[in-house]
N, C-alpha and C positions, 0 to 999 in steps of 0.2 A: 364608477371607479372608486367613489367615497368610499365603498361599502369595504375596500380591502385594509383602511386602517382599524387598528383595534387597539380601542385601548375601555377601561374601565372608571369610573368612580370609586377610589379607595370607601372602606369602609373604617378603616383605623381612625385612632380619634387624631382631630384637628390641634396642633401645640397655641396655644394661647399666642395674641399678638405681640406680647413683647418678646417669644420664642421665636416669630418664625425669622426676624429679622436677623437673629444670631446664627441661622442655619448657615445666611447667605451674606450677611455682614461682609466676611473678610474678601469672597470671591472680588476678583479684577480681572473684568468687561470690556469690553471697547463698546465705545457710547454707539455704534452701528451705523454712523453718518458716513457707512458704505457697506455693502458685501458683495466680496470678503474687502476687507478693512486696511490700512494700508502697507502693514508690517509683511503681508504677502505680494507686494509688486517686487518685481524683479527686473532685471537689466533683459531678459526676454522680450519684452516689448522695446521696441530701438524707435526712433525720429521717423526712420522711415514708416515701420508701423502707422506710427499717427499720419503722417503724409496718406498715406492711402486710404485710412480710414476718415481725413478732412475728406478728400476729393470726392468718396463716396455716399459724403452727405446729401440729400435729397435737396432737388429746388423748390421743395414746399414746407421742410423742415423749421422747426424754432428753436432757437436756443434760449441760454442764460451766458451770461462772463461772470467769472471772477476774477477781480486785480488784485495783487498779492502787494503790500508795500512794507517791507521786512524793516521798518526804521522808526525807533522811538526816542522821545527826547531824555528818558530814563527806565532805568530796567528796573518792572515790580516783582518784587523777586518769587510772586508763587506762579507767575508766566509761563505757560508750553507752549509757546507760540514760535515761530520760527522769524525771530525778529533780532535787531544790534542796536545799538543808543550809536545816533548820529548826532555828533558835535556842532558841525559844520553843514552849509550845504551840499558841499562840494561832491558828496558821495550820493546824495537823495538826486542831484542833476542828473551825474553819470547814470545813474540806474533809471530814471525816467527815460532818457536816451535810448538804452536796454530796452525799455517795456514798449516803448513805443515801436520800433524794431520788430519785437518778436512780432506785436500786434499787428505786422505789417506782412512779415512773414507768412501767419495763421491764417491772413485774409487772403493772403495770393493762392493759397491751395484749394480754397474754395471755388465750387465752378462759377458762382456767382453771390452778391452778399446776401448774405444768412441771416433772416431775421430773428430778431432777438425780444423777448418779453422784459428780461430780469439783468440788471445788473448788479454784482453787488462788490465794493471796494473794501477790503479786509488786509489786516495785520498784523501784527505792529499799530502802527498809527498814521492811516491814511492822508490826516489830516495835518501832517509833518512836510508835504507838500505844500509849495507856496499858490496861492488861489490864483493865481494867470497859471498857472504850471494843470492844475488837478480844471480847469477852465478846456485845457488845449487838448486834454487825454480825452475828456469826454464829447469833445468836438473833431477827435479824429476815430473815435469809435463811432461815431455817425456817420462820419464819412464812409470807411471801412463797411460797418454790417448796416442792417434794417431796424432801429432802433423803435419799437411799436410806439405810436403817438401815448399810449395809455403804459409804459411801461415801467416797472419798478427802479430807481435805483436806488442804492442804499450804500450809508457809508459807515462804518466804525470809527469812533472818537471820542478822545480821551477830551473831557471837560476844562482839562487844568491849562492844556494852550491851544483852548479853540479863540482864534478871533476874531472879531466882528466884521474886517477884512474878508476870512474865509467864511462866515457865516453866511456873507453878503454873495459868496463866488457861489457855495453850494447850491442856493434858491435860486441864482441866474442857471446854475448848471442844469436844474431842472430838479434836482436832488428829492426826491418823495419819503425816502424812509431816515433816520438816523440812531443809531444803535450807541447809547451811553455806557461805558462804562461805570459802576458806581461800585462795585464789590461792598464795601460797610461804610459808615459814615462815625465808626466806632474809632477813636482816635489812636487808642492802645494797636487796636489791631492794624491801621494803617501805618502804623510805627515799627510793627512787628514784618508789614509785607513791602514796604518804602514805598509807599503812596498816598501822600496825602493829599484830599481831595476833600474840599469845607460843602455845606449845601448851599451855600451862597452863591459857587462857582457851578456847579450844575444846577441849582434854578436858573441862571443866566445863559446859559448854555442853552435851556430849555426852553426861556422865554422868545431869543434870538431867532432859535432856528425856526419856532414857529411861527413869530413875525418876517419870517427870510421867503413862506410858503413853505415847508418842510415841514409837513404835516402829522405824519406820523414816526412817530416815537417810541424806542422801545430802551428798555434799564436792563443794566446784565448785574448778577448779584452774585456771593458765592460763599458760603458756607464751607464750613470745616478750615477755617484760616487760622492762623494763632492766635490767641488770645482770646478767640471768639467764645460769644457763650451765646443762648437764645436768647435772653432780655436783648442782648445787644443788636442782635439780629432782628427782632422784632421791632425797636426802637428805628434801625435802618428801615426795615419794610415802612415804618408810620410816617416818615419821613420823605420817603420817594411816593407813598401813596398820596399826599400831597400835590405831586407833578399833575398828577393823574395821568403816565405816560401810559400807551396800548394797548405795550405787550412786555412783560418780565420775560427773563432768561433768568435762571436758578439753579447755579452749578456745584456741584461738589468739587473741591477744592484735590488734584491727583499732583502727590508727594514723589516727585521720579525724579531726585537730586540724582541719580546716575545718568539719566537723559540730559536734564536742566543744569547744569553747574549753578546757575546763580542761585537755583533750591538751597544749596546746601547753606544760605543764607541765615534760612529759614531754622529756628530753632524746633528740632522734632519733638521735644517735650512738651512743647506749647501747643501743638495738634492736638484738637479734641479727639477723643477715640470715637470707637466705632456709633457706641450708644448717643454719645453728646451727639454725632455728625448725623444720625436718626433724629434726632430730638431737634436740632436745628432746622433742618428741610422739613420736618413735619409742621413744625409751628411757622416757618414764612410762609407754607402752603394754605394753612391754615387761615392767617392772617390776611394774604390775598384775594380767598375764596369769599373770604369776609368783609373784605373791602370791594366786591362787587365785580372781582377777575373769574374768568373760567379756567382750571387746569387741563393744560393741554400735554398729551402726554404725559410725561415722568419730571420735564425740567423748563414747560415754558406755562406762560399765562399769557389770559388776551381779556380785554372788555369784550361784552355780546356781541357786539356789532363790528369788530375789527374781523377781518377774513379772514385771520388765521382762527378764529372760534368759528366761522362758518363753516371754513373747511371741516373744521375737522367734526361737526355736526353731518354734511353733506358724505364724510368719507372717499372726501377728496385731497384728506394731509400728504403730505411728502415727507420723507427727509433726506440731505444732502450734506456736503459737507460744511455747510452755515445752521443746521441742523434743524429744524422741523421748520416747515416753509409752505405754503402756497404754489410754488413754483411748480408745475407740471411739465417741464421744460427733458424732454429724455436726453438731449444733448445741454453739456455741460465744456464749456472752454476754458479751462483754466490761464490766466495771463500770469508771469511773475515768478521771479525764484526759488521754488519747493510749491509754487501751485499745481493743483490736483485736476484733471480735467475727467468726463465722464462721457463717452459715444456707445450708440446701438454697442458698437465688438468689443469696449472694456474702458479701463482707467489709463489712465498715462500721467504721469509725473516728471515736471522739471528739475534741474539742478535744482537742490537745495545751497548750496556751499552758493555765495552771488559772482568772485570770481570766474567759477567753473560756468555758470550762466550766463552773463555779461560775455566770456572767453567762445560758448557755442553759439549766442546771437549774430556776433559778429564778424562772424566764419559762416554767415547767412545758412545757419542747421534750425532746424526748432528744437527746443534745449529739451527734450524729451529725456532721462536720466533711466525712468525704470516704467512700468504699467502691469499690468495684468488685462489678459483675453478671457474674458468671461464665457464658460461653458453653459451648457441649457440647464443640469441642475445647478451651477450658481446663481441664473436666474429666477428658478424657483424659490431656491431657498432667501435670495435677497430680497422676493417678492410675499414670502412669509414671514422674516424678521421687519421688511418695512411697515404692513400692516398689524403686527402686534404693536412697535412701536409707537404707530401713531393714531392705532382705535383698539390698543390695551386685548384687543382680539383677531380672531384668523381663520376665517372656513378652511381648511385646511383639505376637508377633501375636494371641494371647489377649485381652491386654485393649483392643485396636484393636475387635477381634471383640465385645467384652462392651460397649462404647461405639459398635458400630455404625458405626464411622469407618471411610474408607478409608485402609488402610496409605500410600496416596501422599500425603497430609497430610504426611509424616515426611520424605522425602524428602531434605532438608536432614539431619536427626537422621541419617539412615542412612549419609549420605555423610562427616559428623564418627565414628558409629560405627565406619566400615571404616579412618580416618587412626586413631582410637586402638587399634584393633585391632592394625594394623601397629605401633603400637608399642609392644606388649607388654599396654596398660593393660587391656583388657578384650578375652574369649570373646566372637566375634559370629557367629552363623551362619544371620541374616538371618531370625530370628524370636526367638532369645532372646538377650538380651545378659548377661553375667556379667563382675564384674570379678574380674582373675586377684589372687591372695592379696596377692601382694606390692604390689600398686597399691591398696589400701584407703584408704588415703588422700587421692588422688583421687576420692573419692564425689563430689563434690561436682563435680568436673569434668566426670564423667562423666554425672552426671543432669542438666548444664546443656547438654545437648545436646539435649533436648525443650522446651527454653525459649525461645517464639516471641519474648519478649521482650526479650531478653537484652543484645541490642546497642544497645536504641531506649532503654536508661536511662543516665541521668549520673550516676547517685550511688558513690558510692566504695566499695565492699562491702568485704571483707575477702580477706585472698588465700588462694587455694586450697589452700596449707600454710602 
């Protein structure tokens, strides 16, 4: 079946490395932690959908959860997160109320409890919860599903009010992974994005949670912020390489003050352009590989021996929407207001807005809002954007072949693969695609080339570097 793709090896010459960046510079992506992505779910998929799609979960199946906790003690204003600055408790209560609920709900559709590998607690700011509170969640998700004796959980938090209280609750909770925010350590620039955050306060963070048992550690960083420049970025990388945490996450920084209101905080002058925002990622990459990380994919690092570098030696990475993972998990449960959930027949999505959420839990509905039913070619195609993105390549007529498809489905993809071939960005020879070393960067370019939907969306993604 390979043999019906056709494509060539240009023979035109190759544009020099600091060209081919400017090709694809401005293009805006969706980072692909789904396909199709989420700007295509629709109000088509309804609560009941998902109802029958819990019930038809297998009793041998495993999952993963994700708890959504939309509440932070201050908004950093380069943020797309779907999160509110909570004053008071009084609103973090009611919404625990809510999640516990829905959690309750999710579990009774099942024919019986659903084991689970992977947890992982995402926001906002998880840890905005009081430690008897974030204590009781993770003791009635045990209760509820089959929580595997070896299984992940993981929590996102913010450094600046973690306390030794909840440091103390996460390690009794069993807590395994902890995700720091750190974005720069550059002061200008945390002035610029209203977060300040000293390295005094995430060493202590860091030192805590590993004497709590909470062993593994991972720093989220982000480039392209205002004011930033690469010494300053590089000074941040020398700094966290210090921790010696896992695994980096290394984001480019996506400007969508018409999505984000609080963006428009942000002065857009002070945005490095396209080149500086090249030149930054290049050299943290740089400087990690250097300090003895492996790059994984286009936006994460790991030491050798952490399993997210295994994976992706063994080509057994993922990604989902916490974004390059380990987690092998085909069912995904999303818990929480605007969380994302993943089964065998598609996505489903909750109220975003937390009123309209809160309002469908307890009117005992599952707060389903919108989803998408996955067809057999967006399986394929999501099953060749996953493996460009997280092994840079893609047998192509192989998994056409394993999905049963006809390679002329592609036809479009093969004629964008042969123009990026010509220049330079990726190996094509009409059944595997590979991108060449130096275009790694463009992952993401290069996997949006199997993206039937790509052109038919309005929403403002992030740009390709």
């Amino acid at each position: 079946m390979g043999s019906g793709i056709i494509g060539m090896k240009s023979r035109s010459a190759i544009p020099p490395r600091q060209d081919v960046w400017k090709l694809y510079s401005e293009e805006r992506l969706p980072r692909y932690t789904s396909y199709p992505t989420a700007p295509h779910f629709t109000d088509s998929v309804s609560q009941r959908d998902y109802a029958e799609w819990l019930e038809a979960i297998s009793d041998r199946a495993s999952a993963s959860l994700y708890l959504h906790v939309p509440f932070c003690r201050s908004m950093c204003w380069y943020c797309g997160c779907h999160t509110t600055v909570a004053r008071s408790e009084e609103p973090i209560l009611d919404y625990l109320q809510t999640l516990r609920a829905e959690i309750g709900l999710v579990a009774d559709k099942l024919r019986r409890p659903l084991g689970v590998s992977a947890v992982h607690f995402g926001g906002g700011t998880p840890t905005v919860i009081a430690p008897r509170d974030f204590t009781d969640v993770i003791e009635l998700l045990r209760r509820r599903f089959r929580l595997a004796a070896d299984a992940e959980i993981a929590v996102e938090i913010d450094p600046r009010t973690l306390s030794p209280e909840m440091i103390a609750a996460l390690g009794a909770a069993g807590v395994t992974r902890a995700s720091l925010g750190v974005q720069s350590f550059d002061p200008s620039v945390q002035r610029a994005i209203n977060r300040l955050q000293s390295m005094e306060q995430t060493a202590a963070a860091a030192a805590g949670l590993r004497a709590a048992g909470v062993k593994g550690l991972n720093f989220d960083l982000i480039y392209g912020l205002p004011q930033q420049t690469v010494e300053s970025c590089l000074a941040t990388v020398a700094r966290c390489v210090e921790l010696r945490p896992d695994r980096f996450a290394v984001f480019g920084y996506a400007h969508v003050p018409s999505f984000k209101k609080h963006q428009q905080k942000i002065v857009e002058a002070d945005l490095p352009d396209g080149a500086a925002r090249h030149a930054q990622s290049e050299a943290i990459a740089e400087a990690l590989v250097a300090a003895g990380y492996r790059r994984i994919g286009f936006d994460h690092f790991a030491l050798p021996e952490d399993a997210m570098a295994r994976a992706q030696q063994d080509g057994s990475l993922h990604r989902n929407f916490q974004g390059y993972t380990t987690d092998a998990s085909e069912i995904l449960l999303g818990f929480g207001a605007s969380a994302i959930g993943r089964l065998p027949q598609g996505y489903v999505q909750n109220e975003v807005m937390l009123q309209h959420y809160a309002e469908r839990t307890r009117e005992g509905e599952l707060a389903t809002a919108k989803g998408y039913r996955l067809t057999a070619e967006d399986r394929l195609r999501g099953e060749l954007i996953e493996r460009v993105m997280c092994d840079l390549e893609a047998d192509v007529a192989r998994i056409c072949a394993r999905h049963r498809m006809a390679p002329d489905l592609l036809a479009a993809a093969t004629e964008r693969l042969q123009a990026l071939a010509a220049n330079g960005v990726v190996e094509w020879d009409g059944k595997v695609v590979r991108l060449a070393n130096r275009s790694r960067f463009l992952v993401r370019t290069v996997a949006s080339v199997f993206d039937a939907y790509l052109t038919s969306s309005a929403r403002a993604y992030s740009r390709a570097v």
